[in-house]
N, C-alpha and C positions, 0 to 999 in steps of 0.2 A: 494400771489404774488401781487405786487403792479402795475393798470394799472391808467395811465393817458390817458384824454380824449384829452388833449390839444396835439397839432402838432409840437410842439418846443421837441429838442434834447438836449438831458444832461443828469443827472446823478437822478435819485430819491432815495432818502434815506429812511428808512423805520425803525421808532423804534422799537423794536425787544417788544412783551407784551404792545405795545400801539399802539393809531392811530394816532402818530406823523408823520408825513413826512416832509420832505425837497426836493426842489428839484433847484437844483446848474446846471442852462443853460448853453450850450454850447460856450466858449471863458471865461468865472466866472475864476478870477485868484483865486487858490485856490493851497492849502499846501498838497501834499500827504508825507506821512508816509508807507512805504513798508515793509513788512514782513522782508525783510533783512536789515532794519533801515536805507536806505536810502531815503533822506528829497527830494522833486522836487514840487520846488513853481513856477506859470505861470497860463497864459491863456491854458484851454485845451479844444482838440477837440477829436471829438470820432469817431475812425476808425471803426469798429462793432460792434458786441453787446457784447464782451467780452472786447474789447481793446479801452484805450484813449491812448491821446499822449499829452507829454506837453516839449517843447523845444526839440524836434524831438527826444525823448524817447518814446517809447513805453511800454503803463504800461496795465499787464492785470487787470482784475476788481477787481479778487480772491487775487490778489495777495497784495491791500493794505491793509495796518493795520488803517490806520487815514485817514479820510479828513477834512480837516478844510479852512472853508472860508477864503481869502487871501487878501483882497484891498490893496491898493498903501498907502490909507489912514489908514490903522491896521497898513501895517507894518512901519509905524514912529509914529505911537501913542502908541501903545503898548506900546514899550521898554520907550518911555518918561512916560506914564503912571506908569509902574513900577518904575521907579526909584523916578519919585518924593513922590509914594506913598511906598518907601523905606525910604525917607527921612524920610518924614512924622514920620514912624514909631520909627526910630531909633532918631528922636528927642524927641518924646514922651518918650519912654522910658529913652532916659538921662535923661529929667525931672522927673521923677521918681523916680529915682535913686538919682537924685540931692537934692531929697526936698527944703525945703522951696517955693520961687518964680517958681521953676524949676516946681513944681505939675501943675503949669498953663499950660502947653506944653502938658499933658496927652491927652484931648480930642482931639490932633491930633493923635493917637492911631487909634480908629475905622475910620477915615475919611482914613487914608492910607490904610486899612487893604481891604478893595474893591477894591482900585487903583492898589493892587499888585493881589489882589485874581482874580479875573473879569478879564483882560486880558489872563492872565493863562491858567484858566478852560474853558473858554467858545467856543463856537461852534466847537468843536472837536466832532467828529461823529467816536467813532468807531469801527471798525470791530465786535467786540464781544458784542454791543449793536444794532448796525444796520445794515439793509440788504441796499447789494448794486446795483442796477439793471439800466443798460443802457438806456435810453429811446429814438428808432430812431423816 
């Protein structure tokens, strides 16, 4: 079981086979993911030690599949991140495709290939990798 010394309220996460933790304060807009595949992104606050609530839903703790970090700032960078590191990609590969002059276009291959991967995968925490416990 994971305890914190510190007096602040939120959520600590706990890598499941490691001593990674996170812990996401209470108001942290953040993405949950629900067992029944509903998405609910917001500031959230914690009703007891089993329930939060984020835009006057009430979500039990058990009951998510994901959480993932949520700023104002990810969610318009992200998608512009993907796309231009879509670009990226699929310019490279014309060049490729193209030969000749077009082979020059290739090293923007690996430069998109993070721009789309890296938003994607990252800071998703979930369910079946880490524990998720209240902290009042």
């Amino acid at each position: 079981m994971l305890i914190l010394t510190a007096q602040e309220k939120g959520i600590a996460l706990k890598k499941e086979n490691s001593k990674k933790t996170v812990f996401l304060e209470e108001n942290r807009r953040i993405k949950i993911i629900t067992k029944s595949d509903k998405k609910i992104i917001g500031n959230f606050t914690i009703l007891d030690n089993k329930t939060i609530m984020i835009k006057n839903q009430e979500i039990a703790i058990d009951s998510i599949e994901t959480i993932t970090r949520h700023s104002k700032f990810s969610s318009i960078a992200n998608p512009v991140l993907v796309g231009v590191g879509a670009v990226f990609i699929v310019f490279g590969t014309a060049g490729i495709i193209a030969g000749s002059y077009g082979v020059l276009l290739a090293p923007l291959i690996p430069v998109g290939l993070p721009m789309v991967l890296v938003p994607v995968i990252s800071n998703r925490h979930k369910s079946k990798d880490w524990e998720y416990q209240i902290v009042n």
